[in-house]
N, C-alpha and C positions, 0 to 999 in steps of 0.2 A: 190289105195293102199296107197297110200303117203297122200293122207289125213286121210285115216282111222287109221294109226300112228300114225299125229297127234293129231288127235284127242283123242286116247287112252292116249296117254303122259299128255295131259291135263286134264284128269280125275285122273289119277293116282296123281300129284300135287296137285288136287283141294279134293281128300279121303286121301291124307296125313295128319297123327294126329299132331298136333302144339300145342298142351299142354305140350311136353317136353320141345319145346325152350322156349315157355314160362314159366314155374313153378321153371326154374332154376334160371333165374335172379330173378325172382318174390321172391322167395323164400331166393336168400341170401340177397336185401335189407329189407323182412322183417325180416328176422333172425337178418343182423344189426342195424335194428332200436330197433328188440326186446334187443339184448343186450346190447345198449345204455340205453334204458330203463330204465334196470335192472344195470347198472353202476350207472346212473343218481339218482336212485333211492337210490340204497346203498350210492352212494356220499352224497348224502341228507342225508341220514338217518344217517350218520354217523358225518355229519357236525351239525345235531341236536343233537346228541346225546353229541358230545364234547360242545356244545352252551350249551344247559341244565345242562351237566355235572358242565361247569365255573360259570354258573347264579346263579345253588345250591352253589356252592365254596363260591360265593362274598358273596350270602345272608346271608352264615351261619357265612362267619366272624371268623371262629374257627378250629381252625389246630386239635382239637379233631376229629370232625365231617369228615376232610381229613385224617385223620389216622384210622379213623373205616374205609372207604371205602377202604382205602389201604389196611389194614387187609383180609376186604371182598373179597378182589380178590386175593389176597395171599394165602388165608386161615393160616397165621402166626399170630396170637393172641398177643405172648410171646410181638412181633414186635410193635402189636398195644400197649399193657400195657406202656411198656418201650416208646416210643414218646409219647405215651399220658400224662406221669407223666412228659417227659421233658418239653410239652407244658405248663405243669400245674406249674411247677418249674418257667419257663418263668414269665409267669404271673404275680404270687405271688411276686417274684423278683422285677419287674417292678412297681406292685405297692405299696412295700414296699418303692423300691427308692422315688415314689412319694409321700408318704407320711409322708419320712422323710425331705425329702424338704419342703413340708408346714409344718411340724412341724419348719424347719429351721427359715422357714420365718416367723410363727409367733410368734418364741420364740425373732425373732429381731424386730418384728414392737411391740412386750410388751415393750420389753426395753426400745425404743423409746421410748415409749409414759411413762412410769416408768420416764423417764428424765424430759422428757417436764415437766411432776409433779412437779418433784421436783424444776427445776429451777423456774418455776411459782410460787412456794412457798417462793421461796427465796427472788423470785422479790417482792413479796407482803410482805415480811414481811422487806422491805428493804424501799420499798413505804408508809406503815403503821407506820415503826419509824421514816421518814421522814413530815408524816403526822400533822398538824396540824387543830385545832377546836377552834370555836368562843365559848369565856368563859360565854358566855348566850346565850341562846336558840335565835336563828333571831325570830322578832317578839314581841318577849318579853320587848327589851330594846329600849331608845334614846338615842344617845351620845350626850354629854354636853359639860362638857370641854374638849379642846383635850392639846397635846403633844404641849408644849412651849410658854400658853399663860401666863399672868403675870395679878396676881389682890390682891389686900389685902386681898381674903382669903386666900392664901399662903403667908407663910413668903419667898418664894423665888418662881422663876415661873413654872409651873404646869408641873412636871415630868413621868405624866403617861397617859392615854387618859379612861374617864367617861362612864361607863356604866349606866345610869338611867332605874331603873325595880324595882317593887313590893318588900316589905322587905320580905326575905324566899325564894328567886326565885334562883332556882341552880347554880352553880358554876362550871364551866367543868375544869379541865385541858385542858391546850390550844394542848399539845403535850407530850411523854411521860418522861420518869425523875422521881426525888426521893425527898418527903418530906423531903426539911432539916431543916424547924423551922413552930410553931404551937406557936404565941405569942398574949399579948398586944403591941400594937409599938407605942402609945402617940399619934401623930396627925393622924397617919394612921390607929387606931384602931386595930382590930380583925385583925394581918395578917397571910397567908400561905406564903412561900418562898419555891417556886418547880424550881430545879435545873435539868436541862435540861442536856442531856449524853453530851453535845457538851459544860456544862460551864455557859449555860445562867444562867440567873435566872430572874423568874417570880414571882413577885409579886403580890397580890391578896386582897386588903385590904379592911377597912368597915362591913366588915364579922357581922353577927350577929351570926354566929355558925363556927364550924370546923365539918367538915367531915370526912378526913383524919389526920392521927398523922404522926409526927416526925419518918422518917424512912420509910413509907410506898413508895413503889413501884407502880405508877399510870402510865396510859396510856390516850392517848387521848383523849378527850371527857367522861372521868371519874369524877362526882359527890366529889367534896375534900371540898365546906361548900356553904351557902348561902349568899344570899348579906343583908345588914343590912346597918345601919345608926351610927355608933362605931366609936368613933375620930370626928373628924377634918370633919363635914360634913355638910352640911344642906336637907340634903334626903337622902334616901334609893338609892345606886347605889354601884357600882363596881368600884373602882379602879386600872386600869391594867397596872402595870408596867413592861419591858421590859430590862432587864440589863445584857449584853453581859461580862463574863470570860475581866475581869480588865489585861492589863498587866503590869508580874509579880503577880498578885493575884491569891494567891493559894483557889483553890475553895475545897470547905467543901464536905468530903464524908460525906453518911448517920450518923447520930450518932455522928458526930465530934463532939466536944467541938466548936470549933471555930466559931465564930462571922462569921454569913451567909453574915448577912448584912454588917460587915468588906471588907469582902473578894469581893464583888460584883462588876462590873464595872459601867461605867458613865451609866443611863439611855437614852435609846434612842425610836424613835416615835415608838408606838404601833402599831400606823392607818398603819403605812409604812412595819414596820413589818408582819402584818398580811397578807397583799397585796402582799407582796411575797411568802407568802404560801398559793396565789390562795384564801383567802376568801376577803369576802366584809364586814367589818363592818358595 
């Protein structure tokens, strides 16, 4: 009898249903994994959703395009108009300022450079009355006699330094200054006497023609007569004298009356002269 009990009892354990104990646990880890899932999933979906959302923001670079979607989800229009024209306000603003700045700055780099002009003008025309010019063409002439020698064709010894070239061969002024006499001068021939802003005065003698008159206004390297054989010569050359404001010698404006040749100072070397103003004989 006692075995047949248990024997019974062990049937009865082994036709017991065990799908309930199992389907319970069974069932709430899948239920938790399914609503991790579904967390995971929303968290995702939502972490894309704001990723996408920033990505459009950057690309579009434009607080219009953030104010339509602010409107979109608003549905307040009035909202989107009104910040859309402040952005646009913005804008315009911004690059007004900017481009009153580059106006700024290029109305200061013209100035400049308006400056620079002018001083460069200045300088050049400070350079150019400074400037001095060999009274024949290099090439043209040889020099002969110079500046202090002594022979019997001078009744005294030789006060200016010889240019030898072709009779008819041009005549430059040496630098600029004011025709004050257009003469015959006896041993000197045909002279000019160009009086120089500073006083000098330049002689030019032999001349077989005049160029320029009495009064005229030359500049350097300007055509004033030719060389000739007139006077006191034995060829066709140039006689270049050099005669520095005498003191006390009041020097002749244009047109004076006054004796050019009066008023002149002692002659001095030509050769040496010119060499200070950077040419080479």
């Amino acid at each position: 009898m006692a075995s047949h009990r248990a024997d019974q009892r062990a049937v009865r354990r082994r036709s017991r249903p065990t799908s309930t104990l199992l389907s319970v646990p069974i069932l709430t880890g899948a239920t938790a994994l399914t609503l991790a899932a579904v967390g995971a999933l929303t968290l995702t979906a939502s972490q894309a959703d704001s990723t996408i959302d920033a990505d459009h923001a950057l690309r579009a670079g434009s607080s219009a395009r953030l104010v339509q979607s602010a409107a979109a989800a608003t549905g307040d229009g009035s909202v989107s108009r009104a910040a859309l024209l402040a952005g646009r306000e913005r804008a315009v603003s911004r690059d007004t300022r900017r481009t009153a700045r580059q106006d700024a700055a290029a109305r200061k780099r013209n100035a400049t450079l308006a400056k620079l002009a002018v001083d460069a003008e200045k300088q050049a025309r400070r350079i150019a009355a400074k400037a001095w010019e060999l009274p024949v063409g290099a090439g043209v002439y040889h020099l002969t006699s110079r500046f202090g020698e002594c022979s019997s064709l001078w009744s005294s010894c030789h006060t200016g330094l010889d240019f030898a070239a072709p009779s008819g061969t041009p005549i430059h002024a040496v630098a600029n200054g004011t025709i004050t006499e257009t003469s015959s001068a006896g041993a000197y021939g045909n002279r000019t006497i160009h009086t120089l802003e500073d006083g000098t005065q330049i002689w030019y003698c032999h001349q077989t023609s005049f160029t320029a008159e009495t009064g005229d206004r030359v500049r350097a390297g300007e055509v004033i007569g030719s060389v000739g054989s007139t006077g006191n010569t034995t060829g066709p050359h140039l006689h270049l004298e050099v005669r520095p404001a005498g003191s006390g010698n009041a020097v002749p404006a244009a047109g004076d009356s006054t004796d050019p040749e009066a008023s002149s100072g002692d002659p001095v070397d030509p050769f040496t002269t010119l060499r200070k103003h950077d040419l080479a004989p």
